[in-house]
DOKOLKOL-170890 format. One record per atom (N, C-alpha, C): x, y, z; residue in one letter; atom name; residue number from 0. Coordinates in nm, 3 decimals. Layout:
+---------+---------+---------+----+----+-----+
:      xx :      yy :      zz : aa : at :   i :
+---------+---------+---------+----+----+-----+
:       X :       Y :       Z :  a : CA : NUM :
...
+---------+---------+---------+----+----+-----+
***
This chain:
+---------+---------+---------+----+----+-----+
:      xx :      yy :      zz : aa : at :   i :
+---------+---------+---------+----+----+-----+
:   2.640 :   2.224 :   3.626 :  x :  N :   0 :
:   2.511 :   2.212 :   3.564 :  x : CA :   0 :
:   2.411 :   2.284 :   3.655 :  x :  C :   0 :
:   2.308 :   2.374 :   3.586 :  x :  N :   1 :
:   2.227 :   2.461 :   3.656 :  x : CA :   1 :
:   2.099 :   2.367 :   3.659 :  x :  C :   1 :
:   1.994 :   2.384 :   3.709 :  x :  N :   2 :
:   1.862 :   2.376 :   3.787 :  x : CA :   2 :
:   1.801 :   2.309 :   3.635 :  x :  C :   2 :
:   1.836 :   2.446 :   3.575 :  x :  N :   3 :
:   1.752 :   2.382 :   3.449 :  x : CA :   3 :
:   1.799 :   2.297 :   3.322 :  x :  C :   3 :
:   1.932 :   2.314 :   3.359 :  x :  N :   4 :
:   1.965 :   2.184 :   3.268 :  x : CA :   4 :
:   2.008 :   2.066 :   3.320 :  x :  C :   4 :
:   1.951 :   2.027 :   3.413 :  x :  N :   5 :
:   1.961 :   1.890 :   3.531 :  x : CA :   5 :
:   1.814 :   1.873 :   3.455 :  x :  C :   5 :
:   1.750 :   1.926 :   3.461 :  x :  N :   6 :
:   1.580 :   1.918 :   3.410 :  x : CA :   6 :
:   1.551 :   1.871 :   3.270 :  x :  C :   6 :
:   1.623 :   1.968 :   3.203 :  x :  N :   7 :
:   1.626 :   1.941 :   3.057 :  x : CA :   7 :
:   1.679 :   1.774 :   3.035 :  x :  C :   7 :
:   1.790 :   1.778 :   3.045 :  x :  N :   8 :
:   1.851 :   1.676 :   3.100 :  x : CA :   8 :
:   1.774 :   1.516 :   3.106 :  x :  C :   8 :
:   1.744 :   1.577 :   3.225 :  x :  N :   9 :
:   1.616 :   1.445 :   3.290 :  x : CA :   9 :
:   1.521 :   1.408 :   3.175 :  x :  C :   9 :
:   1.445 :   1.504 :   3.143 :  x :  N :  10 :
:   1.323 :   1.534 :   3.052 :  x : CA :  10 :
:   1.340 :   1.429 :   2.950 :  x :  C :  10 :
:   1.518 :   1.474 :   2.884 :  x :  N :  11 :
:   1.511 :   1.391 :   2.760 :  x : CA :  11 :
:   1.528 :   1.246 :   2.754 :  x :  C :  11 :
:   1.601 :   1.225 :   2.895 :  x :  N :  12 :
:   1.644 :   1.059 :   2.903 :  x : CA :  12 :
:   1.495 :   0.983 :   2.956 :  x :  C :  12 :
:   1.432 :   1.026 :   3.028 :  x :  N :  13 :
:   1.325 :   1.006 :   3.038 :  x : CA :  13 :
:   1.196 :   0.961 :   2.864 :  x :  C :  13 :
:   1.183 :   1.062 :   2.844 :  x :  N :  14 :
:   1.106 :   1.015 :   2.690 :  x : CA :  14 :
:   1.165 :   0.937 :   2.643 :  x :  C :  14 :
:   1.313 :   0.936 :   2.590 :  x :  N :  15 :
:   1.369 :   0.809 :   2.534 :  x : CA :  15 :
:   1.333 :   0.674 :   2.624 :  x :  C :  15 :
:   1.354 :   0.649 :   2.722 :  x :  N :  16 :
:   1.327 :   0.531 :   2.795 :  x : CA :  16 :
:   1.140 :   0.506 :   2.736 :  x :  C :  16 :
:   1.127 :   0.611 :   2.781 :  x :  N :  17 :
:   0.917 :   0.568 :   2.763 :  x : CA :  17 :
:   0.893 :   0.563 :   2.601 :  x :  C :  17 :
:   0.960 :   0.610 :   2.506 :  x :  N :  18 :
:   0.966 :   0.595 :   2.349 :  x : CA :  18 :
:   1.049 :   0.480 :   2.280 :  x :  C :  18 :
:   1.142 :   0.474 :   2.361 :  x :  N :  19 :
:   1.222 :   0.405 :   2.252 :  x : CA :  19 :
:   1.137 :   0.216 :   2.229 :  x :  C :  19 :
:   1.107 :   0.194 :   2.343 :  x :  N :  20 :
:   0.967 :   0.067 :   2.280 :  x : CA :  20 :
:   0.918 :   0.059 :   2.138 :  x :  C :  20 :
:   0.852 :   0.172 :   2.114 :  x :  N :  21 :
:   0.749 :   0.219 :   2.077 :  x : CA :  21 :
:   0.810 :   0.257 :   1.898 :  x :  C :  21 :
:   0.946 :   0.261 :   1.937 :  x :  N :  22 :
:   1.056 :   0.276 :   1.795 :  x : CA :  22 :
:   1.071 :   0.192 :   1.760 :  x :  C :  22 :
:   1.102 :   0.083 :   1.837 :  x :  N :  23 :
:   1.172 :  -0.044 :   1.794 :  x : CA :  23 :
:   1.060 :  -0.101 :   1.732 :  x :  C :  23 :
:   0.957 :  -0.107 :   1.762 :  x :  N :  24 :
:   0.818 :  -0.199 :   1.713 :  x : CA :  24 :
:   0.759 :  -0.164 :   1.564 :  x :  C :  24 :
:   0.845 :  -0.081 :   1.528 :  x :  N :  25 :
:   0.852 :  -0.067 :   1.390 :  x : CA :  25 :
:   0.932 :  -0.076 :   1.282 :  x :  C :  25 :
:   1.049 :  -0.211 :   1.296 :  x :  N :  26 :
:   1.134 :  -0.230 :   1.198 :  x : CA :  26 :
:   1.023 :  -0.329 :   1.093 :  x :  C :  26 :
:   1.106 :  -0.346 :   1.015 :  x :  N :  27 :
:   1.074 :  -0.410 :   0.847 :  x : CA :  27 :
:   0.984 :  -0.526 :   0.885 :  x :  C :  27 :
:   1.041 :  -0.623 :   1.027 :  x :  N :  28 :
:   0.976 :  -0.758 :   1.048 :  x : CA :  28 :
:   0.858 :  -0.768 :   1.122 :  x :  C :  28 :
:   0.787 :  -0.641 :   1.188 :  x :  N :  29 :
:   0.668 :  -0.619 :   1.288 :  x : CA :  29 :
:   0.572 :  -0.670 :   1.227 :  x :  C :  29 :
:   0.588 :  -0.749 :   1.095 :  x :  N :  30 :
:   0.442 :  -0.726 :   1.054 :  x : CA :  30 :
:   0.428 :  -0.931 :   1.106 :  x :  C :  30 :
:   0.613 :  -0.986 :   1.059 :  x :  N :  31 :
:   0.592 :  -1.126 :   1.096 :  x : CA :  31 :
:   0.531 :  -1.194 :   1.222 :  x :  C :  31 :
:   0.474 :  -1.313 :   1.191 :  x :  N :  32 :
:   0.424 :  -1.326 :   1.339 :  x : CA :  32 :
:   0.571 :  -1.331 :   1.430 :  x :  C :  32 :
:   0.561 :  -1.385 :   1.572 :  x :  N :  33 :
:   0.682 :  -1.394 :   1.663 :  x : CA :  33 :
:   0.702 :  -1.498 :   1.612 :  x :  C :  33 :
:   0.702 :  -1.603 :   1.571 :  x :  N :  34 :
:   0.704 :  -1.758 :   1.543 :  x : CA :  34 :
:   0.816 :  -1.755 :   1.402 :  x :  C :  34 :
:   0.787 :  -1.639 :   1.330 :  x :  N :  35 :
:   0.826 :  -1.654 :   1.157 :  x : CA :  35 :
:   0.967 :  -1.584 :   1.140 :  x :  C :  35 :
:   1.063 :  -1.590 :   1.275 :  x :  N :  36 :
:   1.157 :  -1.536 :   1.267 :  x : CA :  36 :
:   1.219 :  -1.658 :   1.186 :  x :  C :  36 :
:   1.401 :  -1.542 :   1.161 :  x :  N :  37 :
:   1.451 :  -1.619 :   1.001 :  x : CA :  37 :
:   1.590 :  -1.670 :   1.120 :  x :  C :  37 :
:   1.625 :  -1.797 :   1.077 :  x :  N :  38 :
:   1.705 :  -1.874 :   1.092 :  x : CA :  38 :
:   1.686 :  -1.940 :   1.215 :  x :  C :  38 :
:   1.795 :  -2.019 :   1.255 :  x :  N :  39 :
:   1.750 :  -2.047 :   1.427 :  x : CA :  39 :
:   1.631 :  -2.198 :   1.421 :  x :  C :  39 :
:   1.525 :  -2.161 :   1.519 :  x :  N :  40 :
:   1.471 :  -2.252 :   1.583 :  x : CA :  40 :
:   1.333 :  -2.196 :   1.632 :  x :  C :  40 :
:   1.251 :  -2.298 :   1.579 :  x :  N :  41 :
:   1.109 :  -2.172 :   1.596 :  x : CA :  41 :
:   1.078 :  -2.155 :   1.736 :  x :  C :  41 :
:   1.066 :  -2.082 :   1.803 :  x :  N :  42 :
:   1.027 :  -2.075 :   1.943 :  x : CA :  42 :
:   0.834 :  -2.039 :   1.948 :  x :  C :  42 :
:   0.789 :  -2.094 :   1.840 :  x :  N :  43 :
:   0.593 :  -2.056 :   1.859 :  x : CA :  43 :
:   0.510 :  -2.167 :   1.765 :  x :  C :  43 :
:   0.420 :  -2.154 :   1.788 :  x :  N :  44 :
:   0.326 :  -2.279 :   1.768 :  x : CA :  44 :
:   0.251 :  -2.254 :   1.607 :  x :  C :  44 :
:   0.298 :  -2.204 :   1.514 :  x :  N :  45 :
:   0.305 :  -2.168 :   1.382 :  x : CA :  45 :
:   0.235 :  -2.326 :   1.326 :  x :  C :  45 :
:   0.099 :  -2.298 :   1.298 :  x :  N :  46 :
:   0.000 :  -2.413 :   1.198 :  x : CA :  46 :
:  -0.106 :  -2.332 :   1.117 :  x :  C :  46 :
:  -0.119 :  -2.320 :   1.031 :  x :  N :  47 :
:  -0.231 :  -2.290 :   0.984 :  x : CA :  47 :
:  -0.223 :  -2.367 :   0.823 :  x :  C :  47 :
:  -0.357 :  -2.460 :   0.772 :  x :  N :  48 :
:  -0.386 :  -2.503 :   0.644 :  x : CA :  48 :
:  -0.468 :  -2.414 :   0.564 :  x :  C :  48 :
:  -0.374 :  -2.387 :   0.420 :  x :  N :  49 :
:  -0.429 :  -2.354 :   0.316 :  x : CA :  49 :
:  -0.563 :  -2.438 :   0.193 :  x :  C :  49 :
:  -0.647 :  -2.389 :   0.161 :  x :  N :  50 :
:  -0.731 :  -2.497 :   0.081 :  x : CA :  50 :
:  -0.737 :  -2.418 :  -0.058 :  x :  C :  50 :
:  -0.619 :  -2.561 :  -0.086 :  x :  N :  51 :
:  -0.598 :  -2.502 :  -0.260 :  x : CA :  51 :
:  -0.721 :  -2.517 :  -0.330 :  x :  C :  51 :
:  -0.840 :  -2.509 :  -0.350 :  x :  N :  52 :
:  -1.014 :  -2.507 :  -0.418 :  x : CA :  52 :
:  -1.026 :  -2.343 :  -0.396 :  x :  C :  52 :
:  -0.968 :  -2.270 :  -0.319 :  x :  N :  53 :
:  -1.008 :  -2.123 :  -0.311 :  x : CA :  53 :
:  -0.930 :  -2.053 :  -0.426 :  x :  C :  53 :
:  -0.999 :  -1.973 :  -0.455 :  x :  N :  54 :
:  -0.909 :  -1.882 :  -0.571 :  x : CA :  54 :
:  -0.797 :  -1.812 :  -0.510 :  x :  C :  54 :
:  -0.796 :  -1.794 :  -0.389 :  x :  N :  55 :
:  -0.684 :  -1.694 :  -0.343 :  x : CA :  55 :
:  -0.585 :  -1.741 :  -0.321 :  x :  C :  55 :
:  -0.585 :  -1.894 :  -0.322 :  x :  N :  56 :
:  -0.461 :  -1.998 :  -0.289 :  x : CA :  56 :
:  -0.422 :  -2.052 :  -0.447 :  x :  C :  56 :
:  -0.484 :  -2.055 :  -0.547 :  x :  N :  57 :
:  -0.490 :  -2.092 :  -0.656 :  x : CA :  57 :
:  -0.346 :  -2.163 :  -0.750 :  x :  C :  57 :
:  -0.285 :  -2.016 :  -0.672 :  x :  N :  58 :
:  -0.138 :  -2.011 :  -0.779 :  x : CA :  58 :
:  -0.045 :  -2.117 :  -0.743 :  x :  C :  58 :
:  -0.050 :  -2.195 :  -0.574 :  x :  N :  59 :
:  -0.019 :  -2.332 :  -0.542 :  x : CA :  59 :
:  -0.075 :  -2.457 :  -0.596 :  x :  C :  59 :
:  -0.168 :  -2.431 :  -0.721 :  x :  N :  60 :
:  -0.162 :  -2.550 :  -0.758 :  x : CA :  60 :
:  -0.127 :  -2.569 :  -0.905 :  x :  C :  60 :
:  -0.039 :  -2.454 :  -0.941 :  x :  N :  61 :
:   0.080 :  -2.474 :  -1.064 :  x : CA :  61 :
:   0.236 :  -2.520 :  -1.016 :  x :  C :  61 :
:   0.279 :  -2.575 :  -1.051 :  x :  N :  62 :
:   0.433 :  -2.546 :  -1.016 :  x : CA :  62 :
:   0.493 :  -2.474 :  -1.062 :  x :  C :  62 :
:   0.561 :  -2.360 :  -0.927 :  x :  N :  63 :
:   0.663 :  -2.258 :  -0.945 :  x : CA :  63 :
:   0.533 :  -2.121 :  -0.912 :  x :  C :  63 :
:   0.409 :  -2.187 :  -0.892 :  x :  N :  64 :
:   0.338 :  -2.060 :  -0.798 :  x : CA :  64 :
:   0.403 :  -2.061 :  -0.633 :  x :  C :  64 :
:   0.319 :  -1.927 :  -0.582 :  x :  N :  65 :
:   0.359 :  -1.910 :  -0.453 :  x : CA :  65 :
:   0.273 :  -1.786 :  -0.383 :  x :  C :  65 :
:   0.245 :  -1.816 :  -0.255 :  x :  N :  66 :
:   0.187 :  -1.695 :  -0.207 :  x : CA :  66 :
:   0.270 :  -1.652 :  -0.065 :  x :  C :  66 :
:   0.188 :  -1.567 :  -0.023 :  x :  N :  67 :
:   0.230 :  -1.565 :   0.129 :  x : CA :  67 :
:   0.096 :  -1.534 :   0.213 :  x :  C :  67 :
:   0.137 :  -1.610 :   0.364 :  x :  N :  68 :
:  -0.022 :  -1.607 :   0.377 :  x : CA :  68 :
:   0.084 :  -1.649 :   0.550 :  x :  C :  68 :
:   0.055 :  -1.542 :   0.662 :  x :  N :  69 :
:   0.082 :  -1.502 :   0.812 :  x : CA :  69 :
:   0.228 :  -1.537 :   0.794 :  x :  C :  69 :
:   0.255 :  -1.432 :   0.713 :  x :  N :  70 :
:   0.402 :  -1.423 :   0.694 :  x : CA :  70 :
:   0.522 :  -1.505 :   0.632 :  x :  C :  70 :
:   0.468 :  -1.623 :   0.589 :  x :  N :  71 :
:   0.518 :  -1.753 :   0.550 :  x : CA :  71 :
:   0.533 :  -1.746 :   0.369 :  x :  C :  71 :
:   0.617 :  -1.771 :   0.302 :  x :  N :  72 :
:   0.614 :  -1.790 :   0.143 :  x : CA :  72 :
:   0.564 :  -1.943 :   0.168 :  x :  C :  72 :
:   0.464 :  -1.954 :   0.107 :  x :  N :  73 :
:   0.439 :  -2.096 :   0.056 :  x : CA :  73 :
:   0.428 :  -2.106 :  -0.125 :  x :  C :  73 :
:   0.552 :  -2.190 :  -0.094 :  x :  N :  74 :
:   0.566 :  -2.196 :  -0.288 :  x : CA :  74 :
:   0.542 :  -2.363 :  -0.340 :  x :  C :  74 :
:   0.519 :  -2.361 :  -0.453 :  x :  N :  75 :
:   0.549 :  -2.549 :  -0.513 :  x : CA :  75 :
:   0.684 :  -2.536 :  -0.617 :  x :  C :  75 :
:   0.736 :  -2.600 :  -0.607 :  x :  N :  76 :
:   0.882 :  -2.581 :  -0.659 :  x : CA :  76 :
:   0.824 :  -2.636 :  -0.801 :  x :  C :  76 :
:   0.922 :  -2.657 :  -0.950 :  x :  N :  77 :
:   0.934 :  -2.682 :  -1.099 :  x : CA :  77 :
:   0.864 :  -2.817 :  -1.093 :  x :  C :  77 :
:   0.959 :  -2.892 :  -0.935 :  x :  N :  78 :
:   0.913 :  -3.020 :  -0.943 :  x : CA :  78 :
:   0.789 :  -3.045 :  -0.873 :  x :  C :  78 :
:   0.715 :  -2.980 :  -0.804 :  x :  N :  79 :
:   0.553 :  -3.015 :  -0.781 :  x : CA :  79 :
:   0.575 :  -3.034 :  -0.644 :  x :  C :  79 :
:   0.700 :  -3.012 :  -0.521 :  x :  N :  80 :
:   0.735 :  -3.023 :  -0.463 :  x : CA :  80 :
:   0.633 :  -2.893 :  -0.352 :  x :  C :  80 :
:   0.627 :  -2.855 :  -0.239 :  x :  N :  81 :
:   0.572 :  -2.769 :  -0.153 :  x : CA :  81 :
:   0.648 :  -2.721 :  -0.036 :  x :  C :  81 :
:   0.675 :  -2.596 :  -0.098 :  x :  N :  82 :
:   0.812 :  -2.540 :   0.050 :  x : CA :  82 :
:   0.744 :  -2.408 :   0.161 :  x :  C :  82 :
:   0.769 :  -2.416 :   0.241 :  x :  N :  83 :
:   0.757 :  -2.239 :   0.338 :  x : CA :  83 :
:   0.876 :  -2.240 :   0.376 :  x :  C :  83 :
:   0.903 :  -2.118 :   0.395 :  x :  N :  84 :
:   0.979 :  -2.026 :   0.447 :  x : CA :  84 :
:   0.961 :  -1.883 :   0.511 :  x :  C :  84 :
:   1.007 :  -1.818 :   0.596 :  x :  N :  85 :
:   0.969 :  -1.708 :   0.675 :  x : CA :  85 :
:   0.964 :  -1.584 :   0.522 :  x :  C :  85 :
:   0.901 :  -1.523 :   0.529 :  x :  N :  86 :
:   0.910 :  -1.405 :   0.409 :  x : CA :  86 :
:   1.002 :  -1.303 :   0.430 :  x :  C :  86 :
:   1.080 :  -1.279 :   0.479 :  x :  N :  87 :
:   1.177 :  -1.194 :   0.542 :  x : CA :  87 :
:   1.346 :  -1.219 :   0.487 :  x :  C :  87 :
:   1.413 :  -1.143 :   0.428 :  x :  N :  88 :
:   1.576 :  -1.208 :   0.409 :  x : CA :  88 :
:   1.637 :  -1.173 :   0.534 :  x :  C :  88 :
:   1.731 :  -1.264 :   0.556 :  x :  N :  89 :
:   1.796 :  -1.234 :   0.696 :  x : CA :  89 :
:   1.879 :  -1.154 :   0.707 :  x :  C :  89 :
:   1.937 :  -1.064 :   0.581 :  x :  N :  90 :
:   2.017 :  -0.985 :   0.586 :  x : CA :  90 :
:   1.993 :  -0.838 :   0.675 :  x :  C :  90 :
:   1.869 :  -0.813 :   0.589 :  x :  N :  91 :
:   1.785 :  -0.632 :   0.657 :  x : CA :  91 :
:   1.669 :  -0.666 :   0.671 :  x :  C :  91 :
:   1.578 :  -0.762 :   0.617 :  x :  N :  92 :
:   1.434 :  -0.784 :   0.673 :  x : CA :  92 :
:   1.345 :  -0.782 :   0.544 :  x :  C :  92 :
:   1.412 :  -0.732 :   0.438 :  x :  N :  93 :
:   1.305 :  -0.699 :   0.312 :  x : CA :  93 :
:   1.213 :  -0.824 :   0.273 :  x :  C :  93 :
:   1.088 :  -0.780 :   0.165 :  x :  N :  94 :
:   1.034 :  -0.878 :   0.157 :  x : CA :  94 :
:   1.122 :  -0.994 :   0.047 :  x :  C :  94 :
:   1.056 :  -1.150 :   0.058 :  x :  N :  95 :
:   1.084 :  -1.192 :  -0.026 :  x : CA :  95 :
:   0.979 :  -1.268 :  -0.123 :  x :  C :  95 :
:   1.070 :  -1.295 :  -0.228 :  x :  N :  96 :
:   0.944 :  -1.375 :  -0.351 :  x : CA :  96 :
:   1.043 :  -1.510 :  -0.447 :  x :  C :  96 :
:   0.926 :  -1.581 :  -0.409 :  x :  N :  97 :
:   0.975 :  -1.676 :  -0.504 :  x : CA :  97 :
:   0.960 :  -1.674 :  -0.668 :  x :  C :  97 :
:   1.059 :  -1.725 :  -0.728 :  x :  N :  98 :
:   1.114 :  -1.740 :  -0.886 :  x : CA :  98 :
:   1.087 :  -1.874 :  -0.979 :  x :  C :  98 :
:   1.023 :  -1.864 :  -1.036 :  x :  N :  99 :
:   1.000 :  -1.992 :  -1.135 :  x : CA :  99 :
:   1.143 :  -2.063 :  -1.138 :  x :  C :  99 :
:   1.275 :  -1.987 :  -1.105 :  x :  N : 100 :
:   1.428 :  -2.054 :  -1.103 :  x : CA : 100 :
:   1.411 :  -2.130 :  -0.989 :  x :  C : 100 :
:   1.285 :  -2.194 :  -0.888 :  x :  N : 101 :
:   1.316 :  -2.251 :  -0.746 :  x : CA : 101 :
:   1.419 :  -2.150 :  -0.661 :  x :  C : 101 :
:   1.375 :  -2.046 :  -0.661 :  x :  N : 102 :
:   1.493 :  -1.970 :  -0.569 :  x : CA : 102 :
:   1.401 :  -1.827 :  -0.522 :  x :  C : 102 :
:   1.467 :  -1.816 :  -0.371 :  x :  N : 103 :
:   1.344 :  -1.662 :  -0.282 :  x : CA : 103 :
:   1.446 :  -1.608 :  -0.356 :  x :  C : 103 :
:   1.445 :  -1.482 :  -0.407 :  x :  N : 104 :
:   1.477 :  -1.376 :  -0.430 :  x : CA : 104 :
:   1.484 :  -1.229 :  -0.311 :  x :  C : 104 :
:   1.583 :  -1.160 :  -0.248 :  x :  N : 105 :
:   1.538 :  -1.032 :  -0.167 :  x : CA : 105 :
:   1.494 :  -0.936 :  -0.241 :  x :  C : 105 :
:   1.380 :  -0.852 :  -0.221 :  x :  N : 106 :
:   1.330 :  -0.775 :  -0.271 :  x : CA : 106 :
:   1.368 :  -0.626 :  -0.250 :  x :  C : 106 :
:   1.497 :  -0.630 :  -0.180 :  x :  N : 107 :
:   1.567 :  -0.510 :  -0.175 :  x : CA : 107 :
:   1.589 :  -0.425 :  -0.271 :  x :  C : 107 :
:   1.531 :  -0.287 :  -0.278 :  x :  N : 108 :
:   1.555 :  -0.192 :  -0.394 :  x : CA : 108 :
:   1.705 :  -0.153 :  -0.415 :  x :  C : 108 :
:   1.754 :  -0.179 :  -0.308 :  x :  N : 109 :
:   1.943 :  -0.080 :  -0.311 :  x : CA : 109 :
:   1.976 :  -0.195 :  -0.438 :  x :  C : 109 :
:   2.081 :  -0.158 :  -0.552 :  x :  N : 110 :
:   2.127 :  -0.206 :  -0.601 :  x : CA : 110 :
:   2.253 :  -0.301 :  -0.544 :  x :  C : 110 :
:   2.292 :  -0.444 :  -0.591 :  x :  N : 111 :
:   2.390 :  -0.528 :  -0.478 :  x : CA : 111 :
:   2.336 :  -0.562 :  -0.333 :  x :  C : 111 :
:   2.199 :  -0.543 :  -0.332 :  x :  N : 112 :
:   2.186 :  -0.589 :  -0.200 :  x : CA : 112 :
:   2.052 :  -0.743 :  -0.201 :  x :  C : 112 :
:   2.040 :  -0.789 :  -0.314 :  x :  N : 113 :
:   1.940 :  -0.868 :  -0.357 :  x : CA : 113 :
:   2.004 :  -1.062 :  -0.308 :  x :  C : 113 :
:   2.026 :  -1.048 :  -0.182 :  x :  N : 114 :
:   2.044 :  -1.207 :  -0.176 :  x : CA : 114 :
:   1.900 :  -1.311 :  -0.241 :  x :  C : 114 :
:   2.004 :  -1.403 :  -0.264 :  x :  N : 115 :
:   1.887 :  -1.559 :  -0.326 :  x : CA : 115 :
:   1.940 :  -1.655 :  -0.247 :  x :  C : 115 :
:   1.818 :  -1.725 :  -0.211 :  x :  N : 116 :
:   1.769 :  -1.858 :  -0.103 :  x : CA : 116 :
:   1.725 :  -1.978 :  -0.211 :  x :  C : 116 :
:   1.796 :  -2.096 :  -0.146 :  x :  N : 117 :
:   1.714 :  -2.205 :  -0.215 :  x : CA : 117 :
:   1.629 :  -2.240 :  -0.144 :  x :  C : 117 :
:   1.540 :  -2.342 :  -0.195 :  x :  N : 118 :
:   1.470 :  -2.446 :  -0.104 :  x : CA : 118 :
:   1.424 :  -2.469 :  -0.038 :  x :  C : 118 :
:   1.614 :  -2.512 :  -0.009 :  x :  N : 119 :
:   1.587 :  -2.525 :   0.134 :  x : CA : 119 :
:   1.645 :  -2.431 :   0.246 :  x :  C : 119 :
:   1.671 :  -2.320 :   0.215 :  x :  N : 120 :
:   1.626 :  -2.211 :   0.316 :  x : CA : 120 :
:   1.813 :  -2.199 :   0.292 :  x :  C : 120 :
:   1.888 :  -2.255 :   0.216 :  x :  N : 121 :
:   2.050 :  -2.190 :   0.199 :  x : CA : 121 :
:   2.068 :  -2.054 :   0.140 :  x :  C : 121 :
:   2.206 :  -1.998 :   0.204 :  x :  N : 122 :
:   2.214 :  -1.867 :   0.135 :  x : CA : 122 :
:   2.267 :  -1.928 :   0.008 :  x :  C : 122 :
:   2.248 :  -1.867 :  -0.122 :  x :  N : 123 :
:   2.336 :  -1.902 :  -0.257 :  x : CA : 123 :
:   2.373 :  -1.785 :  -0.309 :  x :  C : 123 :
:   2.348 :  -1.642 :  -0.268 :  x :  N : 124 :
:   2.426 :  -1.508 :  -0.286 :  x : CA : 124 :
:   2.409 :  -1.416 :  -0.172 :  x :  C : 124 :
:   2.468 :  -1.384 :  -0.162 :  x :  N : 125 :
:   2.455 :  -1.292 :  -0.012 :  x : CA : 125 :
:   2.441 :  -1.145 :  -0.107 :  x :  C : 125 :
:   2.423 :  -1.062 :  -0.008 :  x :  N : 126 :
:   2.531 :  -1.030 :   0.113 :  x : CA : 126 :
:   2.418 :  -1.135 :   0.251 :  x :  C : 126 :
:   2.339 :  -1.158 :   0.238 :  x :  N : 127 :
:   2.313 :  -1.230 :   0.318 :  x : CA : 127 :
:   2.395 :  -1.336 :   0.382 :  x :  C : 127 :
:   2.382 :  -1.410 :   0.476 :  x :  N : 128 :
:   2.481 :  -1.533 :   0.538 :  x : CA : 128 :
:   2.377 :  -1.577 :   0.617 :  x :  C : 128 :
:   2.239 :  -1.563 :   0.692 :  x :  N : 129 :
:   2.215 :  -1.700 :   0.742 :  x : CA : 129 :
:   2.058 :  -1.735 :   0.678 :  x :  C : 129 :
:   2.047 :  -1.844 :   0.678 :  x :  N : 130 :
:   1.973 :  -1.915 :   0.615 :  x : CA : 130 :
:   1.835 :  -1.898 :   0.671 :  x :  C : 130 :
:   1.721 :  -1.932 :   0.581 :  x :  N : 131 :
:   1.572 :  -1.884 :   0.583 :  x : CA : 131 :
:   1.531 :  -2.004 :   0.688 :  x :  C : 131 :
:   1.456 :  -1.962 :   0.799 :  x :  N : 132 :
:   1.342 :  -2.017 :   0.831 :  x : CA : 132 :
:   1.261 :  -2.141 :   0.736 :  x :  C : 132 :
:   1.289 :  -2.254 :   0.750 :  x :  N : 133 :
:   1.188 :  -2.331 :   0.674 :  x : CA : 133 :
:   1.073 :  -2.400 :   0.827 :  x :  C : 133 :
:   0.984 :  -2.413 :   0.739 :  x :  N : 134 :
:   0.856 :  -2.494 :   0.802 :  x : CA : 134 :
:   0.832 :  -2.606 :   0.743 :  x :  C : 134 :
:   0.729 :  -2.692 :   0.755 :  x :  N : 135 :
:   0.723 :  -2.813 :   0.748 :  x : CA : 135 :
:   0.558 :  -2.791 :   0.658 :  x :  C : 135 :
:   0.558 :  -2.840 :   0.576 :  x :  N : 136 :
:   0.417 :  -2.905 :   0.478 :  x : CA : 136 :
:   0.385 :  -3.003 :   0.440 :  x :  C : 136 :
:   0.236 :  -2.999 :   0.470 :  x :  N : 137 :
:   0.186 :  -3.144 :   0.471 :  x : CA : 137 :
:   0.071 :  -3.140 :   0.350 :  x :  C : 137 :
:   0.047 :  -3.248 :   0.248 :  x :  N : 138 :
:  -0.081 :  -3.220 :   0.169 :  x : CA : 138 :
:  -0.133 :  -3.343 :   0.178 :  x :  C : 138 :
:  -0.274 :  -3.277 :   0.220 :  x :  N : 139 :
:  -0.394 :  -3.402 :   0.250 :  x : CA : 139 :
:  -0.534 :  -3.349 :   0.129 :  x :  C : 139 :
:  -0.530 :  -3.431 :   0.015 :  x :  N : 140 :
:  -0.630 :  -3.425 :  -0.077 :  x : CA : 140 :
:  -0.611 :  -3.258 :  -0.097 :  x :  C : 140 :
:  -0.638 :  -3.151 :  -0.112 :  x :  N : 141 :
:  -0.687 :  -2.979 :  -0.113 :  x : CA : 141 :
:  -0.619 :  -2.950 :  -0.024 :  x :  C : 141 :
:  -0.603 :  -2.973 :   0.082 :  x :  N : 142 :
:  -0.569 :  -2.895 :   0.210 :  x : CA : 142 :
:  -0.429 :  -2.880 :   0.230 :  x :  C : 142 :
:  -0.341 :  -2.807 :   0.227 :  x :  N : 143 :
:  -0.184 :  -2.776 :   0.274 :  x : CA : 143 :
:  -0.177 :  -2.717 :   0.371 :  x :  C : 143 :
:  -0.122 :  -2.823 :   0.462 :  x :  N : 144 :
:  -0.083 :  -2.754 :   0.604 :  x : CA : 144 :
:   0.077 :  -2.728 :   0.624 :  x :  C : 144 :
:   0.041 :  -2.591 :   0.689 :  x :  N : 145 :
:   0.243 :  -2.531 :   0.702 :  x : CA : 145 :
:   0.216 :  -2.486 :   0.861 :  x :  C : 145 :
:   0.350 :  -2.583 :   0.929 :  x :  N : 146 :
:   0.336 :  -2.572 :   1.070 :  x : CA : 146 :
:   0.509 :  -2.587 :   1.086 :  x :  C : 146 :
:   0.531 :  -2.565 :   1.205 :  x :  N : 147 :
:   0.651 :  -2.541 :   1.287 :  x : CA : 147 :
:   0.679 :  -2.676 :   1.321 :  x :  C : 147 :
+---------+---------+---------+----+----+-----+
***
């Protein structure tokens, strides 16, 4: 190896080390907080209450509405019931949405790649295999709180 391709060399392993950060911080889930990772065990302090009287929260006070609000699906199930879950499928990261069927849906465009979640955060079609992030909800008069 000559002078200048010891250099070249260097040059490139170098940028990769100082870039590759800077790559990674842009998969599908950058947008979730650190807290709203999918499966597992929450490792962050994830609280924030919704106040169903606002129009933007609105669709939680039908059953089988749902929004998402710091990354979290907050849905009311057929039965009037109130679930979160991380918005993310655990398979590739795509978004997800809840179904008047009580079930997240993946919002994956590839054809065969659309896993469904119940509930309570089970896989019920893959290709997915591990189960959604659930959180905990609380309703006090208007106010729904979804915390870790």
């Amino acid at each position: 190896m000559n002078r200048q391709q010891f250099f070249t060399v260097l040059g490139v392993s170098a940028g990769t080390v100082l870039f590759a950060p800077f790559l990674a911080s842009c998969s599908k889930n950058s947008m979730l907080p650190a807290n709203a990772g999918t499966g597992g065990t929450t490792s962050g302090t994830l609280d924030f209450t919704l106040d169903l009287t606002l129009p933007a929260n609105s669709t939680l006070n039908t059953n089988g509405g749902s929004l998402i609000s710091n990354g979290i699906i907050v849905a009311r199930t057929s039965a009037g019931v109130f679930v979160a879950v991380a918005s993310a499928c655990t398979h590739q990261g795509y978004a997800l949405a809840f179904n008047p069927d009580n079930q997240f849906h993946c919002q994956n465009p590839a054809a065969g790649h659309g896993s469904i979640f119940g509930t309570n955060g089970s896989v019920i079609n893959g290709p997915a295999v591990t189960a959604l992030k659930i959180y905990n909800t609380s309703l006090s008069g208007t106010s729904l709180r979804v915390f870790a």
